[in-house]
C-alpha positions in Angstrom: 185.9 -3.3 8.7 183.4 -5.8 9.6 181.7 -5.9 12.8 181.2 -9.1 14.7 177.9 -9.8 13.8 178.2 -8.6 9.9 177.8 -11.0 7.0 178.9 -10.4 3.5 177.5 -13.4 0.9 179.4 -13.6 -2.6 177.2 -15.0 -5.7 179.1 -18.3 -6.7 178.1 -21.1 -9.9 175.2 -23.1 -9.7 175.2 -25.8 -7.7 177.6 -24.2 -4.8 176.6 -22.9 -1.9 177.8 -20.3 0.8 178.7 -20.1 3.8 180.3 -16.8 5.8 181.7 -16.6 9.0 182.5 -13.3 10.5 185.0 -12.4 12.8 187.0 -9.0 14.4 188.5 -7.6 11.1 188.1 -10.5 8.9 185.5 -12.6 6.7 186.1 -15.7 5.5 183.9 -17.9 3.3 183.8 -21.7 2.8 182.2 -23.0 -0.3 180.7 -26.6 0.2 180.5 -28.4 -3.1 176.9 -30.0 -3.7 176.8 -30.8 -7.4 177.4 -34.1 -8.7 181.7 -34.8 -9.0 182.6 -32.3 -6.4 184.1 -34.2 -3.2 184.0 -37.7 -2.8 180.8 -39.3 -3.0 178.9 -35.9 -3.1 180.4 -35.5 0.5 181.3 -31.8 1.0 184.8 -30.9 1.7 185.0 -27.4 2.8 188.3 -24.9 3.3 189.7 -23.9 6.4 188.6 -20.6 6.9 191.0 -20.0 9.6 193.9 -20.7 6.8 191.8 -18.7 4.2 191.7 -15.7 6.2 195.6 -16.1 7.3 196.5 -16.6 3.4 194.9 -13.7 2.2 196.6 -11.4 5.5 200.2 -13.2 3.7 198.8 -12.1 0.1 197.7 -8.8 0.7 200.7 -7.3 2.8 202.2 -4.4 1.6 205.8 -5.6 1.7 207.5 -5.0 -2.0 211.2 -6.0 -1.1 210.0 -9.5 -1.7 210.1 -11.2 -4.9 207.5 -14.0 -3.4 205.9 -14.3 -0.2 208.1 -17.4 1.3 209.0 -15.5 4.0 205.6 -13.9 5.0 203.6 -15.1 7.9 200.6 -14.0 9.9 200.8 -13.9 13.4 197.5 -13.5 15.9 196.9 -11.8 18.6 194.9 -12.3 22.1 191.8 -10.8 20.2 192.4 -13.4 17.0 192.9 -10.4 14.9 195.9 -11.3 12.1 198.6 -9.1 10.9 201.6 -10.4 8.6 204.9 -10.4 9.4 208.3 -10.9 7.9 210.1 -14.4 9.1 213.5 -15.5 8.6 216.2 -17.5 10.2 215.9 -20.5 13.1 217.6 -21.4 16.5 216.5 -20.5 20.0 217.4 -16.8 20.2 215.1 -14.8 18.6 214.8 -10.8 17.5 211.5 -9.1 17.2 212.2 -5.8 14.6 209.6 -2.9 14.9 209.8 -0.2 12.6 209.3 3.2 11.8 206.0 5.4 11.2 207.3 5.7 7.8 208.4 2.5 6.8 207.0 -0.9 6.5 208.5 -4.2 7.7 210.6 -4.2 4.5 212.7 -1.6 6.6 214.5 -4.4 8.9 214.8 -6.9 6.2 218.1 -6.5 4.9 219.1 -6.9 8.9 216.9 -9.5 9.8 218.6 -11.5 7.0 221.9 -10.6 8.6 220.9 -12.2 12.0 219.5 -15.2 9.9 223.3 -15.4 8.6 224.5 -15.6 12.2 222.4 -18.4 13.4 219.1 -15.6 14.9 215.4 -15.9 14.2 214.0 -13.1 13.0 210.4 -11.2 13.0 209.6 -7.7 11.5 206.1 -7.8 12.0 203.4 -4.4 10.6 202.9 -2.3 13.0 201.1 0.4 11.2 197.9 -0.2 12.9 197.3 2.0 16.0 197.1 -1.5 18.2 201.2 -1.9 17.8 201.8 -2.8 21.6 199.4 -6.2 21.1 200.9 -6.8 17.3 204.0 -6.7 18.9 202.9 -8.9 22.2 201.5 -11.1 19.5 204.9 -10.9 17.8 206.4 -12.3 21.1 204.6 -15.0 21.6 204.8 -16.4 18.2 208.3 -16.8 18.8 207.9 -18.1 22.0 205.6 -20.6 20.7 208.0 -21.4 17.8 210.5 -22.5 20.2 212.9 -19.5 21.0 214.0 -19.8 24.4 215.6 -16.1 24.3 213.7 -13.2 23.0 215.0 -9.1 21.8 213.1 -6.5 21.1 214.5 -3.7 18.3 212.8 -0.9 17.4 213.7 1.9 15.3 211.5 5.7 16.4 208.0 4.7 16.6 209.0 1.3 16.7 211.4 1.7 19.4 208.5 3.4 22.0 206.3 0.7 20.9 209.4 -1.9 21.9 209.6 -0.8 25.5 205.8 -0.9 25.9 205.3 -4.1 24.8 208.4 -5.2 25.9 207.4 -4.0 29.8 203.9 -5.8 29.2 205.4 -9.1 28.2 205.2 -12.0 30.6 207.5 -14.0 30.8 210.0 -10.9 30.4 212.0 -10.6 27.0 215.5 -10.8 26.9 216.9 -7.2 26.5 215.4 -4.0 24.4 217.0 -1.6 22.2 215.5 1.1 21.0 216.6 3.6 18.6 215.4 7.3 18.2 212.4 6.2 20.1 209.7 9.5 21.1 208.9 9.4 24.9 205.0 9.0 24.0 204.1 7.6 20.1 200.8 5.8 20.2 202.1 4.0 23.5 203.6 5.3 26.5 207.6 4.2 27.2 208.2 7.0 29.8 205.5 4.6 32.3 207.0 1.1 30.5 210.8 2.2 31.5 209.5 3.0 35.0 208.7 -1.1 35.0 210.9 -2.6 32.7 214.0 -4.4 34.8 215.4 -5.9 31.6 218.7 -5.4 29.5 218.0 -1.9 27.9 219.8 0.1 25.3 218.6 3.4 24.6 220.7 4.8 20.9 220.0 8.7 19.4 221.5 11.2 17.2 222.0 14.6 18.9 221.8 16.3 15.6 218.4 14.5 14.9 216.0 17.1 16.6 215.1 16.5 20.1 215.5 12.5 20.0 218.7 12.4 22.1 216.6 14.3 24.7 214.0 11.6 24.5 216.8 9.0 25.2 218.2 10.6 28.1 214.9 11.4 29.9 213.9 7.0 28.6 217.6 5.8 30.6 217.1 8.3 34.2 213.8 6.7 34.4 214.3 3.3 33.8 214.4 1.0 36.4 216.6 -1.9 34.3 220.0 -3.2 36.4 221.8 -3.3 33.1 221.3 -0.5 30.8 223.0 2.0 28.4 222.5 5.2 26.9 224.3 5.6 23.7 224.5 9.4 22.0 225.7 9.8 18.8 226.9 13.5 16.8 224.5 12.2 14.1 221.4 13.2 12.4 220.8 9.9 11.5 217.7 8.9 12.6 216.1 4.8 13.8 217.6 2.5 11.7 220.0 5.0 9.8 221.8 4.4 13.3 222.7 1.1 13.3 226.2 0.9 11.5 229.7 0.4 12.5 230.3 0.6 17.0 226.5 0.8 17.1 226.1 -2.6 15.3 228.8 -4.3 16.8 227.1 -3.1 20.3 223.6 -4.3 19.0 225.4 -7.8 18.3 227.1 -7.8 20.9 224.1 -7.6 23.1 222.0 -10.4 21.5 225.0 -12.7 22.9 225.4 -11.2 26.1 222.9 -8.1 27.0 223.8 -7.3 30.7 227.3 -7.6 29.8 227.0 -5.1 27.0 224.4 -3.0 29.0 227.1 -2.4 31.6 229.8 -2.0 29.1 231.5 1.4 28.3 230.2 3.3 25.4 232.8 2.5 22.3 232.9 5.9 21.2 
């Protein structure tokens, strides 16, 4: 990765010249035409290296359950580093999807297309960097910016520890978190964001999935949130493997009304 103050200079035709602007993570360089023909009058017309540099995060993701990038954007965080995300959907509630250490945001597509269907935004942005929390913060405020005047968090394991951490560190507060399978400590610390967090909170584990349903119980005693749940399934499904049938219908459920649901009875 480049440094700050790091230049990289590509040989281009005769009659071109090159100029390379370096910034935290990402290089972009603007060719300013200086032969006869190229730009009006001779006038140079460079590229926006801002929207070179945001293309080529949208090219280059690693997201193969798309037949075309349509739905890829890059979203920026408070250091103007850009990571891309998956986008679908419109209206004023928005969902923010994290996923697993082992997946990519392909893993909440087929959902996040089924909360397009039912009127949601939705954003699965990558959060395989080590940085999740401020991907995610920057995941946030896109959709704030875009207009959503309600905002969830989802995460799946890894996803769902980085949820509550960036979920407690966002200001104004989100809307309601769920997290699913989600480690006490995974690159970010939710046993300190639940002790802060007074939002809508659903915590969801298998008890047959290792030591995960532990991690949920310990999440919900120490969360300070009015209007939360803990929800234990005899499963060894595992993140995302979780949400089907009562489990879904409590997820949707909550995106409508989360400290109704919160308070609600477990299903089961």
């Amino acid at each position: 990765m480049l440094g700050p103050t790091q230049r990289v200079v590509w040989t281009v035709p005769s009659g071109m010249r090159t100029i390379t602007i370096a910034t935290r993570g990402l290089v972009a360089a603007v060719l300013l035409a200086t032969a006869a023909g190229c730009g009006s009058g001779g006038t140079p017309t460079p590229l926006d290296p801002t929207a070179a540099a945001r293309q080529r995060v949208i090219d280059t993701a690693d997201l193969d359950c798309l037949d075309d990038r349509g739905p890829v954007i890059a979203i920026t965080d408070a250091e103007q580093d850009m990571t891309a995300a998956i986008e679908v959907g419109t209206g004023d509630t928005a969902v923010m999807l994290l996923h697993q250490v082992d997946g990519t945001a392909c893993q909440w597509y087929a959902f996040a297309l089924i909360l397009a269907q039912r009127g949601y935004r939705a954003i699965a942005p990558d959060i395989t960097s080590r940085d999740a929390v401020d991907v995610a913060g920057a995941g946030i405020a896109h959709l704030r910016a875009a207009g959503a005047k309600r905002v969830f968090v989802i995460g799946a394991s890894r996803g769902g520890t980085i949820a509550l951490a960036a979920a407690a560190a966002a200001s104004p507060p989100v809307d309601g978190v769920i997290a699913l399978s989600a480690p006490t400590v995974y690159d970010a610390d939710a046993l300190t964001a639940v002790r802060k967090l007074d939002v809508p909170t659903i915590l969801i584990a298998g008890d047959l999935d290792g030591s995960f349903a532990d991690h949920a119980k310990e999440l919900h005693d120490l969360s300070i949130a009015k209007h939360k749940k803990l929800i234990i399934r005899s499963s060894v499904s595992h993140g995302v493997t979780l949400l089907t049938g009562d489990v879904e219908d409590t997820v949707m459920a909550f995106l409508t009304d989360p400290a109704a649901t919160a308070d609600a009875p477990d299903p089961a």
